[in-house]
C-alpha positions in Angstrom: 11.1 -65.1 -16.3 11.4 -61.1 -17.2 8.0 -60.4 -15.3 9.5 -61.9 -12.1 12.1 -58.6 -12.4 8.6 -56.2 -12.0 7.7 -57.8 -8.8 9.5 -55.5 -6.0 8.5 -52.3 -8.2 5.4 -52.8 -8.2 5.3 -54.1 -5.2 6.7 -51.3 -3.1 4.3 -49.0 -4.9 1.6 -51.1 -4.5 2.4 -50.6 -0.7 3.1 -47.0 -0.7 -0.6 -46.6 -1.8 -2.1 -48.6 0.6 0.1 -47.5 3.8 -1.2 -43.9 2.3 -4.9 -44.5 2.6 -4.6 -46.8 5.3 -1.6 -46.2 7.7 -2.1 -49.0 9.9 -1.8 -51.1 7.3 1.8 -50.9 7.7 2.8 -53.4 9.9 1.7 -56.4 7.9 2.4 -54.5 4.8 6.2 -54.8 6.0 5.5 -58.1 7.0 4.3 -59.8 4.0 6.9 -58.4 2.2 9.8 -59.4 3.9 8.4 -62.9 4.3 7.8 -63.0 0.5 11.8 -61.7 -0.1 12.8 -64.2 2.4 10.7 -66.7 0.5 12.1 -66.3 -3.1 15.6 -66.0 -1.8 15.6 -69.0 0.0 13.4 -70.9 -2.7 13.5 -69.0 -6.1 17.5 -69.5 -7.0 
């Protein structure tokens, strides 16, 4: 799956954006995304 290789890009500057406009965002931002990572390392090999 080649798309799957866009996803912590795009991620990470979808993030940066939001953690701009919305600083306290930044907690869960950091959050979600190391539960995500966690996720498809455990679950995605």
């Amino acid at each position: 799956m080649p798309y799957l290789q866009h996803i912590g890009p795009v991620t990470a500057l979808v993030a940066g954006i939001l953690i701009l406009i919305m600083p306290r965002l930044l907690n869960y931002i950091i959050a979600i995304y190391l539960i995500v990572i966690g996720l498809v390392g455990l679950f995605g090999r």
